[in-house]
C-alpha positions in Angstrom: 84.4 109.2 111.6 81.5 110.3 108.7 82.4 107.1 106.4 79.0 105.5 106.1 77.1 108.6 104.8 79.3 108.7 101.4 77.9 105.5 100.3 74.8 106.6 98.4 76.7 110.1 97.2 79.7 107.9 95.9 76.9 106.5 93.8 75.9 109.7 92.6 79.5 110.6 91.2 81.3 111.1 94.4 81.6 114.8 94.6 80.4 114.7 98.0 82.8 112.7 99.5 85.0 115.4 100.1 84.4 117.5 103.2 85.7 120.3 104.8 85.5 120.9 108.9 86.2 124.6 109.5 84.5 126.3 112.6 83.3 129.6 113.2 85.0 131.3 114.6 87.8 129.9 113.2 90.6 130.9 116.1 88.9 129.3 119.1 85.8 126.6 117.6 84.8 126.8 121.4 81.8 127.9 123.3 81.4 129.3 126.8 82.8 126.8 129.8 81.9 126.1 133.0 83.8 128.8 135.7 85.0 125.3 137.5 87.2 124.2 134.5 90.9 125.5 135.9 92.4 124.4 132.0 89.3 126.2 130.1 92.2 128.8 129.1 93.7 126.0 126.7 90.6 125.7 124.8 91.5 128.7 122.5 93.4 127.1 119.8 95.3 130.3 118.8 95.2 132.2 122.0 99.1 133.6 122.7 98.9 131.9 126.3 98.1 129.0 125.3 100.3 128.5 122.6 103.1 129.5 124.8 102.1 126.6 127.1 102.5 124.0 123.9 105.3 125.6 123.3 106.8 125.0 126.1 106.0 121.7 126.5 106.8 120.5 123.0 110.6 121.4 123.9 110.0 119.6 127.2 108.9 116.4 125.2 111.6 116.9 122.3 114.5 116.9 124.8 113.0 114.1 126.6 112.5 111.9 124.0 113.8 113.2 120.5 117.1 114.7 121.4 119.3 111.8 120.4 120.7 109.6 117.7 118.6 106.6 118.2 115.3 109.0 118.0 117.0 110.8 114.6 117.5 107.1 112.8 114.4 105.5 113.6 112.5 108.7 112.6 114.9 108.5 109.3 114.1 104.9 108.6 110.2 105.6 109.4 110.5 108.2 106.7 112.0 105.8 104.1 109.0 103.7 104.5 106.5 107.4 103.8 108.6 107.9 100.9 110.2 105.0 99.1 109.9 104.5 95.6 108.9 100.9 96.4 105.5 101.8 97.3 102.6 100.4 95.1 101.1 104.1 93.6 97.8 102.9 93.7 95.1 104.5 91.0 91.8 105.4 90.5 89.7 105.1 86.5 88.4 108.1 85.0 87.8 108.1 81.8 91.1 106.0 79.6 93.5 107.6 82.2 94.4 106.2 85.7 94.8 109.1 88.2 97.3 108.8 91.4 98.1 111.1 93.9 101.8 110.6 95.1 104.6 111.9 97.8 107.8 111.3 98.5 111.5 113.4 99.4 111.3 115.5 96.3 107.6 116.3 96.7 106.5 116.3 100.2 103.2 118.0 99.4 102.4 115.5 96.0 101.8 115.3 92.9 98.3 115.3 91.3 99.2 112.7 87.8 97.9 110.4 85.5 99.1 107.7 83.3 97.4 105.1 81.1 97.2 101.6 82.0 99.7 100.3 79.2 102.1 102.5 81.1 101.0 101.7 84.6 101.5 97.8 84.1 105.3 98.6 83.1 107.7 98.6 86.1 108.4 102.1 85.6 105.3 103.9 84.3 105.5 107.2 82.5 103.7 109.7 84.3 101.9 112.7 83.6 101.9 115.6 86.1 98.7 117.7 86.0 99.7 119.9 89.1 102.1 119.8 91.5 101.7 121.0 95.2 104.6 121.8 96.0 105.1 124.0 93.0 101.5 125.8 93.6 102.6 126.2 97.3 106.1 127.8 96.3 104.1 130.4 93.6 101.1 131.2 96.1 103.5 131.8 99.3 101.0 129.1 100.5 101.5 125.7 102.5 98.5 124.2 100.1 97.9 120.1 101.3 96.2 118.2 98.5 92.5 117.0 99.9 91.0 115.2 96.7 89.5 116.0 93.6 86.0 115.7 91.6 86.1 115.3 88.3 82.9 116.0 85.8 81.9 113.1 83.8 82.1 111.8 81.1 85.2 113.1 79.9 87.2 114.5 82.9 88.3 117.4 81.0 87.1 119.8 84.4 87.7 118.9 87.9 86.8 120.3 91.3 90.5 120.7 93.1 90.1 120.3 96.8 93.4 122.3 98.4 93.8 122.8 102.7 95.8 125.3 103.8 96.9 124.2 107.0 96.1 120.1 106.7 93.0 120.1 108.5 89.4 119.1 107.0 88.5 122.8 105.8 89.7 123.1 102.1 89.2 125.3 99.3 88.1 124.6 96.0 89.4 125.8 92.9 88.1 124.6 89.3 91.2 122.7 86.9 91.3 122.4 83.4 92.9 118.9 82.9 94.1 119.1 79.3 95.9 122.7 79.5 96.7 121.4 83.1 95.9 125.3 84.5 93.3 126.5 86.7 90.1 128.2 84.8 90.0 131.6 84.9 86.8 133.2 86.5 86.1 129.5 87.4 84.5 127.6 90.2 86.5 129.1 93.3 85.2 128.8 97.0 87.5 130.1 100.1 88.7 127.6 102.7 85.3 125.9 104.6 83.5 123.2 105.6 82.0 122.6 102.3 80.3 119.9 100.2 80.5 119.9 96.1 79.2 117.7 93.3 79.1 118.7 90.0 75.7 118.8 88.1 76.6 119.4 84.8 79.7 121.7 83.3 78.1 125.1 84.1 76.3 123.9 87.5 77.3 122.9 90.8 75.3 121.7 94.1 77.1 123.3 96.9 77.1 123.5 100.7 79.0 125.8 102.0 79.6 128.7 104.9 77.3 131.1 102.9 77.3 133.3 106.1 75.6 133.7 109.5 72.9 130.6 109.8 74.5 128.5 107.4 76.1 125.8 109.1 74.6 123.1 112.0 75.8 123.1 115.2 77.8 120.1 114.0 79.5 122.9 112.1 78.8 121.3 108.7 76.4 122.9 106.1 73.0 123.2 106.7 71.9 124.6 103.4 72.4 122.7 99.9 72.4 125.3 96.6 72.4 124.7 93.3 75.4 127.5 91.8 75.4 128.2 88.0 78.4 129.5 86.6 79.2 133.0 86.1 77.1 133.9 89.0 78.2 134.7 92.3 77.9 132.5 94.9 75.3 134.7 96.7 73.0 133.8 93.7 73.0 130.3 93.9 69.8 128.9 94.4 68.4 127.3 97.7 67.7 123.4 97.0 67.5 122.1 101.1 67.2 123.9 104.2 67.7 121.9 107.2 67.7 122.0 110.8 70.7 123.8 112.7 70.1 120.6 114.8 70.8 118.3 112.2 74.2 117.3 111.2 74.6 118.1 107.5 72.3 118.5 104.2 74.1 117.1 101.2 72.7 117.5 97.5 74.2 115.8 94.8 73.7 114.5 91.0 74.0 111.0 89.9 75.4 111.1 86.3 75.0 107.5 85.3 73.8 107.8 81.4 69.9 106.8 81.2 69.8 107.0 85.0 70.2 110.6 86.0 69.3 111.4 89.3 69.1 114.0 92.1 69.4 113.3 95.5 69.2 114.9 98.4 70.8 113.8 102.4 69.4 115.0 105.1 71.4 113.5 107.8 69.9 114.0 111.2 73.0 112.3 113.4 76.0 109.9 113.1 73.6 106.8 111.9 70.4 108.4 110.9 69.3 110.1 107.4 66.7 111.0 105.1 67.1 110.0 101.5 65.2 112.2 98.7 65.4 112.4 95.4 64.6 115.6 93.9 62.7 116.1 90.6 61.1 119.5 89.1 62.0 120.8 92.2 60.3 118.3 94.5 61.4 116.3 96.8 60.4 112.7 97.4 61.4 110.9 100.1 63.2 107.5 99.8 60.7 105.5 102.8 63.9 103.0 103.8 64.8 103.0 107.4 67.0 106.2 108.5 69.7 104.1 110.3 70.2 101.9 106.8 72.9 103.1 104.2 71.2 103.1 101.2 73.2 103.0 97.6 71.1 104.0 94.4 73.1 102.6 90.8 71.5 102.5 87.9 68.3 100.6 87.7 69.1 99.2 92.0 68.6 100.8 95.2 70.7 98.7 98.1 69.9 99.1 101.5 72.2 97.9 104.0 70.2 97.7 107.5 71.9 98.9 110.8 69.0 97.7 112.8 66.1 95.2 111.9 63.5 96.1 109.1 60.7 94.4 108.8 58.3 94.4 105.8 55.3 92.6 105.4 55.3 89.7 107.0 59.4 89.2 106.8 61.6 90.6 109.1 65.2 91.5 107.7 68.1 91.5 110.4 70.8 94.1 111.2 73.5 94.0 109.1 71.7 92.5 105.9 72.1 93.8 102.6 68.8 93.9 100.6 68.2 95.0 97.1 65.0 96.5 95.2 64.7 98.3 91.7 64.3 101.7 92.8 61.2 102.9 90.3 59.5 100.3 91.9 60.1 100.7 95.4 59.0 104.1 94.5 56.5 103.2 93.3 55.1 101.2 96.5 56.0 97.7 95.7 58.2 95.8 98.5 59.9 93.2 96.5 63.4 93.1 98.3 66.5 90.4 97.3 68.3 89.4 100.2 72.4 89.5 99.1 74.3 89.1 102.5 72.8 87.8 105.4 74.9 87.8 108.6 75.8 85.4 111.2 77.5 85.2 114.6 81.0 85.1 112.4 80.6 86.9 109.6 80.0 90.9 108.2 79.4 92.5 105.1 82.8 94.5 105.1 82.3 97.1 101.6 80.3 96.7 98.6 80.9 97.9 95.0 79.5 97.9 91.7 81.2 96.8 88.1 79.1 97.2 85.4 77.6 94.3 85.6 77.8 93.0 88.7 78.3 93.9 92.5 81.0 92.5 94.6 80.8 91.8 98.0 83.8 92.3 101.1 82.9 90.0 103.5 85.0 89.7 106.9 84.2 86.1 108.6 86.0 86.3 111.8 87.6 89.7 110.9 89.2 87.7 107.8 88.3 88.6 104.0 86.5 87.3 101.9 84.8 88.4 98.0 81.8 87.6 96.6 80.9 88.4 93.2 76.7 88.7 92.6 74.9 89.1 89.3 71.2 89.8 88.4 69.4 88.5 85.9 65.8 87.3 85.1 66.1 84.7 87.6 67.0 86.3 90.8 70.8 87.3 91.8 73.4 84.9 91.2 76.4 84.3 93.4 79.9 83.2 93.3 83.5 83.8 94.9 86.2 86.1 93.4 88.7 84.3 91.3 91.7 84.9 92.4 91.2 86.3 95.9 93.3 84.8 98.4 92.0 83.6 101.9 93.7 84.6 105.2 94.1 88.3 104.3 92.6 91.5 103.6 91.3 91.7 100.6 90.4 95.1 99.3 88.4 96.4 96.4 90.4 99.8 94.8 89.2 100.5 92.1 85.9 99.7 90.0 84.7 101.3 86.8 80.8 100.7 87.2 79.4 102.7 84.4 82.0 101.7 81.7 82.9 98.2 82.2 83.3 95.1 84.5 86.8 96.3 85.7 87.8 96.3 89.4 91.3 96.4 91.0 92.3 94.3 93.8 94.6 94.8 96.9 95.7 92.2 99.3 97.9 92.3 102.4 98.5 91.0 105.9 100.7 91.8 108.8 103.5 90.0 107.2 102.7 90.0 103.7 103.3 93.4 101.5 100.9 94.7 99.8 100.2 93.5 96.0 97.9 95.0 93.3 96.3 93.0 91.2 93.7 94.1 88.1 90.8 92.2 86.7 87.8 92.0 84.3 84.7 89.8 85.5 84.0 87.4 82.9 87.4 86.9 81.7 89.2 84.6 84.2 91.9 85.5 87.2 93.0 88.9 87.7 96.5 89.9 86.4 98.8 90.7 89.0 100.5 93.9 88.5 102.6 95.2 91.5 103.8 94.2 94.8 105.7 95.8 97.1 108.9 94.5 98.8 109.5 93.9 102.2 110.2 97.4 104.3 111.2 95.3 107.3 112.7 92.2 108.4 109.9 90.0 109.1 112.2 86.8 109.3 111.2 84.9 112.6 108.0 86.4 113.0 104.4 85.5 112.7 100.9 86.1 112.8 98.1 84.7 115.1 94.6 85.2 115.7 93.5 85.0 119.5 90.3 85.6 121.8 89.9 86.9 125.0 87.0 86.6 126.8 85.2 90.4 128.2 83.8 90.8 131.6 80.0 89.9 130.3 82.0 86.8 128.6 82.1 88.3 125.3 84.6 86.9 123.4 87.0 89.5 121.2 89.1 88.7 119.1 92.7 89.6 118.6 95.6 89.8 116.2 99.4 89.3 117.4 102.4 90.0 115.6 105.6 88.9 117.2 108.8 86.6 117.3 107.9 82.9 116.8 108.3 80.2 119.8 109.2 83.4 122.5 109.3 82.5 125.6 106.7 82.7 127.6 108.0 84.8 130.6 106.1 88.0 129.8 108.8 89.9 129.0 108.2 90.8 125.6 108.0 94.8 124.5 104.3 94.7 123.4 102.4 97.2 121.7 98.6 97.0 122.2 96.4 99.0 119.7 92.7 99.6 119.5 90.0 102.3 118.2 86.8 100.4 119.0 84.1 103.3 117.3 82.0 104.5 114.8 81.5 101.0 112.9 84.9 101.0 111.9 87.3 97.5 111.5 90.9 97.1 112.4 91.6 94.1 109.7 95.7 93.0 109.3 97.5 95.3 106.6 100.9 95.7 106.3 102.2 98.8 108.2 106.5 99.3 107.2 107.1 101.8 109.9 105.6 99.6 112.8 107.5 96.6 111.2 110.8 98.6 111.6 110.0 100.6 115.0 108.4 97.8 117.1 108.6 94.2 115.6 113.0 94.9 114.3 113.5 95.4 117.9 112.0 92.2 118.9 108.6 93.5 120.1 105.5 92.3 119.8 102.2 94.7 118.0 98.7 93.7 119.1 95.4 94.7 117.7 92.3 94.6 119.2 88.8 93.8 117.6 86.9 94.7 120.1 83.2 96.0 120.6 82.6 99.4 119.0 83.9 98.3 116.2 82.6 96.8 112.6 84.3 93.8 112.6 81.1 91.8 113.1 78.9 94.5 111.8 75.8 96.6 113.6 75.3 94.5 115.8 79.5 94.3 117.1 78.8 98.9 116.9 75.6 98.7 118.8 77.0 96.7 121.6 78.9 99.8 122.6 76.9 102.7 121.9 76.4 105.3 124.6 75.5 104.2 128.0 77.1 101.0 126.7 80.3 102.4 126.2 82.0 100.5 128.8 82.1 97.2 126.9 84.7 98.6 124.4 87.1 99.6 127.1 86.4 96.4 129.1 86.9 94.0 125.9 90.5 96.0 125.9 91.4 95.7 129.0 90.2 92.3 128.7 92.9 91.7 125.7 95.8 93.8 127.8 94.7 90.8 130.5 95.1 87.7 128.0 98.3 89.0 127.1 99.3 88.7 130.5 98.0 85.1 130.9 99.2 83.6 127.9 102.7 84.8 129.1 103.3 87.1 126.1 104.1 90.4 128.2 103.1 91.9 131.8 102.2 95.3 132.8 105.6 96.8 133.0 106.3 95.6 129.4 102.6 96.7 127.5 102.3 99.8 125.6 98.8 100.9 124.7 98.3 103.3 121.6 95.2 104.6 120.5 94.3 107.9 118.3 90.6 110.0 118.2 88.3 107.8 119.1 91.2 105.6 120.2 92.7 108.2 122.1 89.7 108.1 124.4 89.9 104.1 124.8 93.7 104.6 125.9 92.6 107.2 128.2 90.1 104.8 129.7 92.8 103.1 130.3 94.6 105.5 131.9 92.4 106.4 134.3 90.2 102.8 135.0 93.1 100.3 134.3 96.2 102.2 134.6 98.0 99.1 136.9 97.9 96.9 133.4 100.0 99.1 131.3 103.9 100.6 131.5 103.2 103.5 128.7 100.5 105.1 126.8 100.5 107.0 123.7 97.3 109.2 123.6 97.1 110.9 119.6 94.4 113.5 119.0 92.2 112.3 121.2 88.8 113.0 122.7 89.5 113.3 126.9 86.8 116.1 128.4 83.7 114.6 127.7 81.6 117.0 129.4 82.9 119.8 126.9 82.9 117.5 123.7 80.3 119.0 122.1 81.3 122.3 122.7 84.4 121.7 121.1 85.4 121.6 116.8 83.0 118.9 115.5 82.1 116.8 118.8 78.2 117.6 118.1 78.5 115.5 115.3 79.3 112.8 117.1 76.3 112.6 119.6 75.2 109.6 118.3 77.8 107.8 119.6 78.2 108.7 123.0 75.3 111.0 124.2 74.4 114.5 124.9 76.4 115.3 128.0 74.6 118.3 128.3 71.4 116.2 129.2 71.6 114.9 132.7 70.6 111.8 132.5 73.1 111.4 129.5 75.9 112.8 131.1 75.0 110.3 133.9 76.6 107.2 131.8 79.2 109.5 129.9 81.2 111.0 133.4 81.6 107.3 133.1 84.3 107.2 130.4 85.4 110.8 130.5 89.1 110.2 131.5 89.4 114.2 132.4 86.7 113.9 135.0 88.0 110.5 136.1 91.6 111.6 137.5 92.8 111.4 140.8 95.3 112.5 142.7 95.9 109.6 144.7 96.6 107.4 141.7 100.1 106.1 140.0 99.6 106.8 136.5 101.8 104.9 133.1 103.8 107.4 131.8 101.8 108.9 129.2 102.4 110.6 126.2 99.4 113.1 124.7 100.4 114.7 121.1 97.6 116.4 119.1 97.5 119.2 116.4 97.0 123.0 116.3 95.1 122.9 113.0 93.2 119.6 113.7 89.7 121.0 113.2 87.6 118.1 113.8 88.8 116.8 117.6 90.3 120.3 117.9 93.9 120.3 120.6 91.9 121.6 123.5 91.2 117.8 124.4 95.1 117.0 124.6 96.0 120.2 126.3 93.8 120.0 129.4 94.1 116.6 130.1 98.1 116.9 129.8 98.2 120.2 131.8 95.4 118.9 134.8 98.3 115.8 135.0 101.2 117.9 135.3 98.9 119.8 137.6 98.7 116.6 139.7 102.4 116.4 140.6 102.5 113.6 137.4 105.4 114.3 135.8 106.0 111.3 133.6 103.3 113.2 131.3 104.2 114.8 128.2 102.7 116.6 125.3 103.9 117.5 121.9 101.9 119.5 119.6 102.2 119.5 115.8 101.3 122.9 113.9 99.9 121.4 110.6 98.3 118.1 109.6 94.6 118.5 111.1 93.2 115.3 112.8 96.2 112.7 111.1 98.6 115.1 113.0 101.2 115.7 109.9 100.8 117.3 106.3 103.6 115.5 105.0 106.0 112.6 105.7 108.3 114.2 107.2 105.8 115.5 110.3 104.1 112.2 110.0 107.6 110.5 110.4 108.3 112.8 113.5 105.2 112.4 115.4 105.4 108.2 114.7 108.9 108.6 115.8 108.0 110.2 118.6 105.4 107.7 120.2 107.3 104.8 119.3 110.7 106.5 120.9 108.6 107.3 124.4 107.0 103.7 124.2 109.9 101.6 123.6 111.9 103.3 126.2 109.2 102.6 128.7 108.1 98.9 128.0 112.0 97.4 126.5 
């Protein structure tokens, strides 16, 4: 849900990307509750009565629904999809090496490895392994689950090793040696937190971190950024940033780019909003671009991509336009800004990255890629597609190498079509195709269409739908409906092996909404339901569970809706405002109470989105769309199916727990709950729990909607 606030860090070396989400204190990540809450005793994650309640009802849900043969094969074949050999082991640059990070049977936990790109182009690369997880796990008596890494630059030689002990966001770090493949002795080590790290140079880190009492936000990220010099301890580090404990998170890092070395310094105040400094001699200066924009600094360019009109001068620049300036002169108070995407009514910027040249754009029109490739020069920016890049799919940018060359690495995929990788070099013609992966399913028969359906205030959201060719239309179809609709984020087609073989085998149909909330047609597509506004997403849904219905596809009995996190609390708008249009839901780590969000693991963060329930005239609009407030005895509920996590430390399993137990309270007992140890917020560490849990839904679904 904290995507958009990496962009400029990834631009100053990426070391920042990688964050950590453990609460103080760590067994409960909940504050006092309101005396009228009968379920408030589930809050407690580790708390022995509540645990024996999951307990209970995780053999409840396994005897119901995983107790059989059919539920032991599909969860098999899901889990040949998690770990066949067929998969495309995609890489990332550093340096002459191409790093992967890869799982399968023999290592469930992964291997960290690298190879060179003579090797990777061969069908059966030669790999070398510079840790292995398992392994590490097995010697430490610990269940380590690989989080990322952060390597120092230029040569890669020393790397930041991001390690979670349970699967949720809080990791530890530990300092690797890449060439002896060992960790350094009296190295860079921090304990398991909600941390942010970027190297500075080999002997220097900027850190956030829990440093002790006062040192995190309410948000429960860090609210202090240090800068740490080796062979020091950590209570020696020197205070860079101090924020507010009502901001989200301060974030310092160091931009490495040769000629172009930079500080900089994020002070983000919510979801959408932050300040922008760069810090010289120990001063900072503030970067004066609007606080909702995402702003990118490489090299010689700062890139500001506007959430919300900006207007300069006498020109006004719209939401969702990407503008670029050369940041010593912005700086420096001139205002001379390039426009390089302008929206429309069908079209978004998607992503953006830099080569070393040039930048490339990811443009969805009508939630459909396209790339652009842009190019300054003394005459302004010049623009031309990507050679190569297919229409009618995703097209995805992997990999670039922007301070060494005009490399990048190119992904496509749809629904139907498995996923390829091809490699190119700007300048030098069509990229080189390099892997694809073969079919995991049967996809014979079936196709992939693009619909609309038209929302309550005549909004018109578009829809994708997977499913048998010329079927009937009796509305008898198995159909799968799936949606997240939040946080600026895009549903685009991909292709997804395990659906293929545990919905679209058996002759259902899968369905993915585009609606409100989302990115797909940028800002101004988020904006629409933001807040008080809320109620658009969940209508546009229920407006796509409706158009199913009229076109004939499915009916109620027959339509599944699935939804996880943010999703989790569209389904259980669902639930509890459209519950006659649906035969089963599947309701995964979700938000539920939305009265005690905020209270709760991260929900603070996440203000920005919905509201301060603990405002009144906030919580006005948001008892609106909290399904745990919105129950009612008098009601026939879809059989519903919550499963969450115990170490999921950003939604946190209170959420799941009291919306499942006030149902059973209800006299519903078509409601069931299953609750995975490990994982954090995805709900499994490894394949095999991520196998289960998929197994699981699809198992309760299927039975509900065949």
């Amino acid at each position: 849900m904290r995507t958009w606030i990496i962009a400029l860090l990834a631009a100053a070396g990426g070391g920042a990307c990688a964050h950590g989400e453990e609460l103080k204190p760590a067994a409960t990540g909940v504050t006092a509750v309101a005396p009228e809450d009968a379920f408030a005793w589930l809050e407690p994650t580790e708390d022995a009565k509540a645990l024996a309640w999951v307990k209970a009802q995780d053999a409840r849900t396994l005897a119901r629904y995983a107790a059989d043969e059919a539920y032991t094969r599909l969860r098999d074949r899901i889990l040949e999809v998690y770990d066949s050999d067929a998969r495309i082991p995609y890489v990332s640059r550093r340096g002459e090496h191409l790093y992967n990070f890869w799982q399968d049977a023999d290592h469930p936990r992964g291997l960290w490895r690298r190879t060179t790109l003579d090797e990777y182009a061969k069908d059966a690369p030669r790999w070398e392994t510079l840790l292995d997880v398992d392994a590490l796990g097995a010697a430490e008596g610990k269940r380590w689950v690989f989080k990322g890494v952060d390597c120092l630059e230029p040569d890669h030689a020393r790397c930041l090793l991001f390690l979670s002990p349970d699967g949720g966001d809080a990791f530890a770090v530990r300092e690797f040696d890449v060439p002896s493949r060992t960790f350094v002795e009296d190295g860079f080590v921090l304990p398991s937190a909600k941390t942010v790290v970027s190297w500075i140079d080999r002997d220097h880190l900027f850190v956030g971190t829990d440093f002790g009492p006062g040192a995190m936000t309410k948000s429960s990220y860090p609210r202090i950024a240090k800068a740490w010099t080796r062979g020091t301890p950590l209570s020696a580090a020197t205070e860079v940033y101090a924020g507010l404990d009502t901001d989200l998170e301060i974030v310092a890092s160091h931009d490495p780019t040769p000629g172009f070395e930079r500080d900089i310094v994020l002070v983000v105040k919510d979801f959408y909003h932050a300040e922008a400094y760069l810090l010289r001699d120990g001063a900072l200066t503030q970067i004066p671009t609007p606080t909702d924009a995402e702003v990118s600094a490489k090299r010689e360019w700062l890139l500001i991509k506007l959430r919300s009109p900006w207007t300069v001068g006498a020109e006004t620049y719209p939401a969702g336009a990407l503008l670029a300036t050369r940041l010593d002169a912005f700086m420096a108070g001139e205002r001379e800004l390039d426009v390089l995407f302008q929206p429309d009514a069908h079209t978004a910027l998607s992503t953006f990255a830099w080569t070393r040249h040039h930048l490339i754009l990811d443009i969805l029109a009508d939630v459909k890629s396209r790339l652009e490739v842009l190019t300054p020069g003394e005459d302004g920016w010049q623009r031309a597609p990507l050679e190569g890049a297919p229409g009618l799919s995703t097209v995805s940018l992997m990999d670039t190498d922007p301070d060494h060359s005009d490399e990048y690495w190119l992904g496509v995929t749809g629904f139907l079509t498995p996923p390829s990788l091809s490699r190119g070099v700007l300048g030098e013609g069509a990229p080189t195709f390099l892997k694809q992966q073969p079919a995991l399913f049967d996809a014979s028969g079936l196709e992939a269409t693009q619909h609309f359906a038209t929302s309550k205030d005549g909004t018109r959201v578009p829809y994708f739908q997977i499913g048998p060719k010329d079927a009937a239309a009796d509305g008898a179809q198995p159909t799968l409906l799936y949606g997240y609709g939040g946080f600026e984020i895009s549903l685009l087609p991909r292709y997804n092996g395990a659906v293929g073989r545990a919905w679209l085998e058996r002759g259902g149909v899968y369905v993915i909404a585009n609606i409100r909330g989302g990115g797909e047609y940028g800002p101004s597509w988020h904006d629409a339901a933001l807040k008080d506004k809320r109620h658009r997403a969940y209508e546009d849904f229920a407006a796509v569970a409706g158009d199913l219905v009229a076109r004939g596809v499915t009916s109620p009995a027959h339509l599944a809706a699935e939804g996880g996190s943010n999703g989790g609390l569209l389904v259980g708008n669902m639930l509890t405002d459209w519950p006659e249009r649906f035969g089963a839901i599947a309701c995964e780590v979700p938000l539920l109470d939305m009265k005690r969000y905020t209270h709760l693991s991260a929900g603070t963060s996440w203000i920005a989105e919905y509201g301060d329930p603990d405002k009144p005239e906030e919580w006005a609009f948001i008892q609106t769309f909290s399904p745990y407030h919105k129950l009612a005895d008098d009601v026939a509920y879809p059989p519903t199916l919550f499963y969450t996590a115990t170490s999921d430390d950003r939604v946190g399993p209170a959420q799941a727990r009291k919306m499942a137990a006030k149902m059973l309270a209800m006299g519903k007992d078509q409601v069931y709950f299953f609750e995975n140890t490990e994982g954090g917020h995805s709900a499994g560490a490894d394949h095999a729990q991520q196998a289960e849990m998929h197994a699981l839904a699809y198992t309760f679904m299927w039975e509900h909607v065949k």
